[in-house]
Residue, then its C-alpha position, 0 to 999 in steps of 0.5 A: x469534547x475528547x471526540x472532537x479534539x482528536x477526531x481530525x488527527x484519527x482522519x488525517x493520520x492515514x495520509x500524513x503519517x504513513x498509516x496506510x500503504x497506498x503502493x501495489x509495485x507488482x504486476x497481476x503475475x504472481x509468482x512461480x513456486x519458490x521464487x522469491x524477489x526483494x524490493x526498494x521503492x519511494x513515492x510522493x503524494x499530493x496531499x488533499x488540501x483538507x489535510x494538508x493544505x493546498x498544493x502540499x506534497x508528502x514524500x518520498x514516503x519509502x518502503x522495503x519489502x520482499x514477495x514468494x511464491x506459494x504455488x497454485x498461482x498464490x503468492x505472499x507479499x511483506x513490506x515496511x512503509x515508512x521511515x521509523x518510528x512512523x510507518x507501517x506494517x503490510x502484508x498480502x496474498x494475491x491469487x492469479x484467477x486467470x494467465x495469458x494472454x490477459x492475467x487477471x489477479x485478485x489480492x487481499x492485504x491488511x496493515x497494522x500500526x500502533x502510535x503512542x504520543x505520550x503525555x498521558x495522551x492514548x495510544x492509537x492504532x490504525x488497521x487497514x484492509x486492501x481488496x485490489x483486482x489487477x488486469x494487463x501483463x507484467x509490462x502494462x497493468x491497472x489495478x483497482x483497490x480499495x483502502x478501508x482504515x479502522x482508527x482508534x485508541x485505548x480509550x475506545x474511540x473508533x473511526x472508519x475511513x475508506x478510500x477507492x483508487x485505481x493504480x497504473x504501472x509498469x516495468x522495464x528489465x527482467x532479474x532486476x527491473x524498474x517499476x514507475x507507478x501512479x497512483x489516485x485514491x478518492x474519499x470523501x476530501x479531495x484525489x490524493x496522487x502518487x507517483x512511485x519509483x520501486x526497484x525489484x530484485x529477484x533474490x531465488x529463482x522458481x523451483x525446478 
């Protein structure tokens, strides 16, 4: 019985709470060495109507977050999505296989949040990890990602979901530009799409 009551919370808290990070805001350029950039962003989802009944919208679901360059074509990523205390934690390093005319950048990224209801009720966390491959330039890109979730509480109860998406975007300035981004995931319910507006800023130039 503990499982049935709060299995459906396990599966719909990924999409209604914010447990995941369904943006990217980055195009396949990494970047250059000791570069380093801050971001604000927002986006709003239809949410599946098995979660959240027909034709609802979730959002705007914002995030935070800054990215530095490593050199060797690697760069690191950190946000916050979310409003608190409901949201996430997410991180992740992106590796530039291939450079003009046509940037091919692999990237892995994991995100942890914990949740504790009270009530004497378990705590429950929620991790996911992020493969995404991202093809075009810093203008015009497509990416595909998946989002594989592990669900659980103190007492044990374990849950798996994965979602597969492709996310689209682009951007428009140069030190400070705008990045309109759409994004579809599917599992097993129905799509969920967002549309994201993120604002990118270039906080320390590249070194040399």
């Amino acid at each position: 019985m503990r499982l049935i009551r709060s299995l459906p919370l396990l599966l719909i808290a990924p999409f209604v709470a914010g447990c995941v990070s369904f943006s990217i805001f980055q195009g396949p350029e990494t970047l250059e060495q000791g570069e380093l950039t801050g971001g604000v962003a927002a986006s709003f989802y239809s949410l599946p109507g098995d979660t959240a009944g027909d034709g609802q919208t979730g959002g705007p679901w914002p995030e935070l977050g800054v990215r530095y360059g490593l050199g060797a074509n690697l760069d690191l990523g950190v946000k916050f999505a979310g409003i608190p205390p409901f949201g996430t934690t997410y991180a992740d390093l992106r590796w530039q296989i291939t450079d003009a005319p046509v940037p091919v950048t692999a990237g892995l990224g994991g995100s942890y949040v914990s949740w504790d209801p009270g009530n004497e009720t378990d705590t429950f966390s929620f991790s996911a990890l992020y493969p995404s491959l991202a093809v075009g330039t810093d203008r015009l890109w497509v990416a595909g990602r998946g989002i594989i979730v592990s669900a659980g509480t103190t007492g044990d109860l374990f849950v798996a979901e994965r979602l597969w998406g492709i996310v689209a975007g682009t951007s428009i300035g140069d030190r400070v530009r705008l990045l309109p981004e759409l994004q579809v995931y599917f599992g097993e319910n129905d799509p969920l799409v967002g549309l994201g507006l993120g604002l990118q800023f270039r906080i320390r130039e590249p070194e040399g």
